[in-house]
PyMOL commands that place a pseudoatom at each C-alpha (Angstrom):
pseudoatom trace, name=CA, resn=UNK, resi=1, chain=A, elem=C, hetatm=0, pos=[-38.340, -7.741, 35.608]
pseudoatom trace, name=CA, resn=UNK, resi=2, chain=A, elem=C, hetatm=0, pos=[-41.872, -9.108, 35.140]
pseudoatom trace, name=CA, resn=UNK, resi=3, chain=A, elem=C, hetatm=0, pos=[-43.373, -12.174, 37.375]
pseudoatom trace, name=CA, resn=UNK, resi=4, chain=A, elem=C, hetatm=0, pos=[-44.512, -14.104, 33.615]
pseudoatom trace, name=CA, resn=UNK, resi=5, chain=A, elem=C, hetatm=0, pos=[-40.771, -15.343, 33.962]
pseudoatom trace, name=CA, resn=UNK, resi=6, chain=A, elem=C, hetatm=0, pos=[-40.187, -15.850, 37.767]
pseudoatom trace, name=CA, resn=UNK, resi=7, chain=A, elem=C, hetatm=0, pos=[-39.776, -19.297, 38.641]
pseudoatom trace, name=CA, resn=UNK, resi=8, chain=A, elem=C, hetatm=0, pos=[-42.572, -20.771, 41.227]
pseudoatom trace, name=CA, resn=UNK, resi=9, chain=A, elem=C, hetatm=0, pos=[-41.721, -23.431, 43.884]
pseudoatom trace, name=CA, resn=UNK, resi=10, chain=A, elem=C, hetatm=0, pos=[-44.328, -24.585, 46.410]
pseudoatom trace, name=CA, resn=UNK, resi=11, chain=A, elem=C, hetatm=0, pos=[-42.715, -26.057, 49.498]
pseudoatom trace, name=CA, resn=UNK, resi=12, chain=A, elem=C, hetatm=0, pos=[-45.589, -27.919, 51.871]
pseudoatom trace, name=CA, resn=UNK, resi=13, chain=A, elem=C, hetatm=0, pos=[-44.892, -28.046, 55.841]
pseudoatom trace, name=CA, resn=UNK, resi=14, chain=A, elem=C, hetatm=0, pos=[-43.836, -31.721, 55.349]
pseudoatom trace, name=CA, resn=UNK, resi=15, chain=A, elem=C, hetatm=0, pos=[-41.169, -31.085, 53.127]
pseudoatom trace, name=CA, resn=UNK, resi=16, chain=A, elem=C, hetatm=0, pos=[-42.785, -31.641, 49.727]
pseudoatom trace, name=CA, resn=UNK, resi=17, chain=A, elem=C, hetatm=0, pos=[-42.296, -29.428, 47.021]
pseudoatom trace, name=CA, resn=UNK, resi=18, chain=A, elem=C, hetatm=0, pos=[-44.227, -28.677, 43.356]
pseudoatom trace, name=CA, resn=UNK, resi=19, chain=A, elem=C, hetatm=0, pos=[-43.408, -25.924, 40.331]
pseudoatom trace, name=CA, resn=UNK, resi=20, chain=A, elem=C, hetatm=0, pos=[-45.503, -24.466, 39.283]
pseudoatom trace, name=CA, resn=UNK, resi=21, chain=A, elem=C, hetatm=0, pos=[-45.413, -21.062, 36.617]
pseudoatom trace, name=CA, resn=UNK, resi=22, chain=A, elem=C, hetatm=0, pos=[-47.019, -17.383, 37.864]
pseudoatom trace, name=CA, resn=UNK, resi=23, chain=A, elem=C, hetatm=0, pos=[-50.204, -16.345, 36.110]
pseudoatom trace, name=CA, resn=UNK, resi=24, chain=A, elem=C, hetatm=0, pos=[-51.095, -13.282, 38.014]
pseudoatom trace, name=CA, resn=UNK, resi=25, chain=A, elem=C, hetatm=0, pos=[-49.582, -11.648, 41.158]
pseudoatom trace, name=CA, resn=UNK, resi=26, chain=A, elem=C, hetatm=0, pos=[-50.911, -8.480, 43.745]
pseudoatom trace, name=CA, resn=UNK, resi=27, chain=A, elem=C, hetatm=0, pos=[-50.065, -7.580, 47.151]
pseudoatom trace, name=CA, resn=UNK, resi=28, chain=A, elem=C, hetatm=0, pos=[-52.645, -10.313, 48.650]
pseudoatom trace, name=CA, resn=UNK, resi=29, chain=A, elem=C, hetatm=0, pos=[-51.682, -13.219, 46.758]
pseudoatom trace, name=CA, resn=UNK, resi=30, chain=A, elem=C, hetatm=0, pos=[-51.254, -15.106, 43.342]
pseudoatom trace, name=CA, resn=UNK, resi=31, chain=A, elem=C, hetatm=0, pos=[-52.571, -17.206, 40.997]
pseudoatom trace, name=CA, resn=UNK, resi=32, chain=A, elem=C, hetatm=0, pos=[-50.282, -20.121, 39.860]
pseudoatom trace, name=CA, resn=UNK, resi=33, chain=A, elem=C, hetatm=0, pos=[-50.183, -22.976, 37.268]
pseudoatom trace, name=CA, resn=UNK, resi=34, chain=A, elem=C, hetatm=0, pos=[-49.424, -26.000, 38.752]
pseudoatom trace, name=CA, resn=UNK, resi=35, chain=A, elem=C, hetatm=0, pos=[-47.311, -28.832, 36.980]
pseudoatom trace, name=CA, resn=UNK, resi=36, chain=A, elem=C, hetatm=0, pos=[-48.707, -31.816, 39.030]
pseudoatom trace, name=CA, resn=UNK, resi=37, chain=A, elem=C, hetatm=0, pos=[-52.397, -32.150, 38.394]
pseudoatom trace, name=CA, resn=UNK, resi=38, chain=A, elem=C, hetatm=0, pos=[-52.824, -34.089, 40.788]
pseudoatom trace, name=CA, resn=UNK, resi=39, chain=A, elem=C, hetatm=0, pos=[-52.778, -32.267, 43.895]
pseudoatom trace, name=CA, resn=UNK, resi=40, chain=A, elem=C, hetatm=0, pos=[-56.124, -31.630, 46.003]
pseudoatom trace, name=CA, resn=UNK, resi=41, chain=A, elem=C, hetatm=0, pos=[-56.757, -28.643, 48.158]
pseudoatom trace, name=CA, resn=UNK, resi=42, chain=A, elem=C, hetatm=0, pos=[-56.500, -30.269, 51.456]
pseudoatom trace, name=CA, resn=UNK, resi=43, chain=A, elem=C, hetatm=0, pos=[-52.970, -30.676, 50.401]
pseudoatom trace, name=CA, resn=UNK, resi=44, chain=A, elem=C, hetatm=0, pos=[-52.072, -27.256, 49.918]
pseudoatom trace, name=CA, resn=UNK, resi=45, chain=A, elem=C, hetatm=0, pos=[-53.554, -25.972, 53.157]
pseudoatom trace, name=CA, resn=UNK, resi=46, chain=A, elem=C, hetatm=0, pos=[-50.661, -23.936, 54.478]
pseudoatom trace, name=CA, resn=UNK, resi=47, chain=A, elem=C, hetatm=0, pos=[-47.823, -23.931, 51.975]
pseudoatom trace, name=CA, resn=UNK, resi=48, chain=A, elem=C, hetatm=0, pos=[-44.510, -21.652, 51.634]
pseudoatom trace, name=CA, resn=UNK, resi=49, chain=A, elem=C, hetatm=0, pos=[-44.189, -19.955, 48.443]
pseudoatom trace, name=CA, resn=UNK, resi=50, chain=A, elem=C, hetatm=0, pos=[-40.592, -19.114, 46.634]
pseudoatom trace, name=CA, resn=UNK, resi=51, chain=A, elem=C, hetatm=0, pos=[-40.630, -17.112, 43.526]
pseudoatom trace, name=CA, resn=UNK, resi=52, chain=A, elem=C, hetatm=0, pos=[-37.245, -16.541, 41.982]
pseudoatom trace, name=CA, resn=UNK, resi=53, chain=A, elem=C, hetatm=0, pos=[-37.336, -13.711, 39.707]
pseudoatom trace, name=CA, resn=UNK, resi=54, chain=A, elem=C, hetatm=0, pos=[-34.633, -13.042, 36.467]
pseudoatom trace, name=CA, resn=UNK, resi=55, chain=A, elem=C, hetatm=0, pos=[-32.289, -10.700, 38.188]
pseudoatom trace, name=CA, resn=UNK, resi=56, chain=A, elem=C, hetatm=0, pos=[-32.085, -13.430, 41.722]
pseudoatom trace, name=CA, resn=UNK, resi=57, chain=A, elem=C, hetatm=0, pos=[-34.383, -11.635, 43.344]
pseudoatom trace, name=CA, resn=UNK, resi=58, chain=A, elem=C, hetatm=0, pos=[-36.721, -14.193, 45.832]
pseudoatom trace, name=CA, resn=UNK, resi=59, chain=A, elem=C, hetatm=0, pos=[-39.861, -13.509, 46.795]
pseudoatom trace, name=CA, resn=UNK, resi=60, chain=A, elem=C, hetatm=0, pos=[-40.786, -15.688, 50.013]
pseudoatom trace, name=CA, resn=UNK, resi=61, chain=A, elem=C, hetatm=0, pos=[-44.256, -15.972, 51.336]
pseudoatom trace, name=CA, resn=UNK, resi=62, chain=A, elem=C, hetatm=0, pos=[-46.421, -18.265, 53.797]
pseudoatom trace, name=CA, resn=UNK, resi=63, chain=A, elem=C, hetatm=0, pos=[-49.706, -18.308, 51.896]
pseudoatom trace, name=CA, resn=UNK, resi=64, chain=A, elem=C, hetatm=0, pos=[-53.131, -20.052, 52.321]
pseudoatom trace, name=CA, resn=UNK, resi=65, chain=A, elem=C, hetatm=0, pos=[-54.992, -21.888, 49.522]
pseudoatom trace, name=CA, resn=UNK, resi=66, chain=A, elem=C, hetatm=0, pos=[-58.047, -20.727, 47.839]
pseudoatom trace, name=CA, resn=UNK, resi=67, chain=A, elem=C, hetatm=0, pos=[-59.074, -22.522, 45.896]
pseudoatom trace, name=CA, resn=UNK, resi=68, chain=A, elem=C, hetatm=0, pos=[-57.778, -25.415, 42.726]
pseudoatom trace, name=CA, resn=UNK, resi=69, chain=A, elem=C, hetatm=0, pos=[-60.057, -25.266, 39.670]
pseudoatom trace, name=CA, resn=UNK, resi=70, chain=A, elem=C, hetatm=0, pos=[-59.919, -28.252, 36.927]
pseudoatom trace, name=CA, resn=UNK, resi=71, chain=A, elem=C, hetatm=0, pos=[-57.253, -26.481, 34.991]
pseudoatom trace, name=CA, resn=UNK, resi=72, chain=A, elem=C, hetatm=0, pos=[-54.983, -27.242, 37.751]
pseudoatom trace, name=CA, resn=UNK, resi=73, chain=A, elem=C, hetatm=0, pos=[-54.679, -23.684, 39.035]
pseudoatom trace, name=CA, resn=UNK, resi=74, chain=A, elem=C, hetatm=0, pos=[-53.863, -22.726, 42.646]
pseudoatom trace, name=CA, resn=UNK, resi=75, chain=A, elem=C, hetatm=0, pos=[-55.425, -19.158, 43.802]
pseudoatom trace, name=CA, resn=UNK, resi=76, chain=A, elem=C, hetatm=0, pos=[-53.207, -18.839, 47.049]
pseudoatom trace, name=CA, resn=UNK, resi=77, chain=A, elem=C, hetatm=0, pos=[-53.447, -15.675, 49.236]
pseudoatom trace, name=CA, resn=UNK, resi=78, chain=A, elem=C, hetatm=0, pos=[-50.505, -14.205, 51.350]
pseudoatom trace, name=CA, resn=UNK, resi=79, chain=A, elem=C, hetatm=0, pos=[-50.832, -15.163, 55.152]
pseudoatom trace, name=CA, resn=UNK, resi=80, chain=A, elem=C, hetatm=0, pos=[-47.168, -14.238, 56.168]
pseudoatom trace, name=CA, resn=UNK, resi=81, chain=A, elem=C, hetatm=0, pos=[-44.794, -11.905, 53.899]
pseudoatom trace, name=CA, resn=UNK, resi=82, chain=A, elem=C, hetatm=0, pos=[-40.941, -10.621, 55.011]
pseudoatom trace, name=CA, resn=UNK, resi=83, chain=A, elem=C, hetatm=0, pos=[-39.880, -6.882, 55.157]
pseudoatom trace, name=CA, resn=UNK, resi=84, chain=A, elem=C, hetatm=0, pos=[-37.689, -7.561, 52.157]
pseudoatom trace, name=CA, resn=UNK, resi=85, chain=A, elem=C, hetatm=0, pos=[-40.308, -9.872, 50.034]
pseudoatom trace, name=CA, resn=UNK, resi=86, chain=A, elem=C, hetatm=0, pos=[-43.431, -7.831, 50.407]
pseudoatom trace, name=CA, resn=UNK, resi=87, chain=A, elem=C, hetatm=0, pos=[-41.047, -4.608, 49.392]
pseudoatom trace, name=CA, resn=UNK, resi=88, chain=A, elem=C, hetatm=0, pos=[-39.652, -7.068, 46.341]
pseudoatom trace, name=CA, resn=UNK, resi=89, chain=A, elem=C, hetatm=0, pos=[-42.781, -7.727, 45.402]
pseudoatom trace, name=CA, resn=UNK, resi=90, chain=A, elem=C, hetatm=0, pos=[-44.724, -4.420, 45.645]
pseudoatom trace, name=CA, resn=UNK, resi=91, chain=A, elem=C, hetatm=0, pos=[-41.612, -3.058, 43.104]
pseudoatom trace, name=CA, resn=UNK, resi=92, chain=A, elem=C, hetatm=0, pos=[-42.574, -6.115, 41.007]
pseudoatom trace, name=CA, resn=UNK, resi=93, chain=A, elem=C, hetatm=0, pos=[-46.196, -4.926, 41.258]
pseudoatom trace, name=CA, resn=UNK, resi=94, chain=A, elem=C, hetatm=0, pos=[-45.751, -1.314, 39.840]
pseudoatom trace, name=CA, resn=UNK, resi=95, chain=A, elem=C, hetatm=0, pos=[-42.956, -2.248, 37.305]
pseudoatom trace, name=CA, resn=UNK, resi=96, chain=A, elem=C, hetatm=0, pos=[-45.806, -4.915, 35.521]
pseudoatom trace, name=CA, resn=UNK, resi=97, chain=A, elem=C, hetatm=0, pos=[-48.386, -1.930, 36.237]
pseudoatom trace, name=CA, resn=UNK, resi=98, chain=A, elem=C, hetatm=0, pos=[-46.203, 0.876, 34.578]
pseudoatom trace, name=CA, resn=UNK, resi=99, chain=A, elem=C, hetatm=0, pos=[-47.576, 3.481, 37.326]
pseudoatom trace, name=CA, resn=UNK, resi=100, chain=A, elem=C, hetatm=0, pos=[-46.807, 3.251, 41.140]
pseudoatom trace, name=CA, resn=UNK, resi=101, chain=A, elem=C, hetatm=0, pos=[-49.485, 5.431, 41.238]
pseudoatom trace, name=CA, resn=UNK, resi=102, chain=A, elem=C, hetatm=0, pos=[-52.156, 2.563, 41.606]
pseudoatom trace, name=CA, resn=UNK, resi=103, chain=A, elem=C, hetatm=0, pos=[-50.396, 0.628, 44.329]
pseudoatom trace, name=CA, resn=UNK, resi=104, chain=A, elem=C, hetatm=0, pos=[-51.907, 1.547, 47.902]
pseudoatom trace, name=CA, resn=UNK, resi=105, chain=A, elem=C, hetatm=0, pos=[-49.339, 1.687, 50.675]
for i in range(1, 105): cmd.bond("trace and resi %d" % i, "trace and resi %d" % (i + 1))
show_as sticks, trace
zoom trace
């Protein structure tokens, strides 16, 4: 299970929704590729964040922007995070680190 397959959905508050592909994950937030290039910060103020990993496994998040650089990518950092998600994703975290030793609690 590593997030380079996961598939990325961005859902806005007014219903919108964008894929985008996982670049680089941690326990604050993620960096994401976006497939429309045409999407401005402003836009992505407060959006929901779905990753689907291989095995089913979703990750959902409410997450802030940080910034969109030229190359289309999204920096977004984790504002609101489930039990289950945030415990997904922290086993996602030390499988792609290879030592759960590095992961703060």
């Amino acid at each position: 299970m590593y997030f380079h397959d996961a598939q990325t959905q961005i859902i806005l508050p007014d219903g919108q929704t964008y894929d985008g592909s996982l670049l680089d994950i941690s326990l604050n937030g993620c960096l994401l590729n976006l497939v429309d290039a045409d999407i401005d910060i402003d836009t992505m103020k407060t959006p929901e964040l779905a990753i689907t990993l291989d095995d089913g496994l979703v990750i959902s998040a409410l997450a802030e922007a940080v910034f969109i650089n030229k190359e289309s990518q999204l920096g977004l950092r984790f504002t609101n995070i489930g039990l289950d998600s945030i415990t997904s994703l922290k086993h996602l975290v030390e499988l792609n680190l290879s030592n759960s030793n590095f992961i703060r609690a």
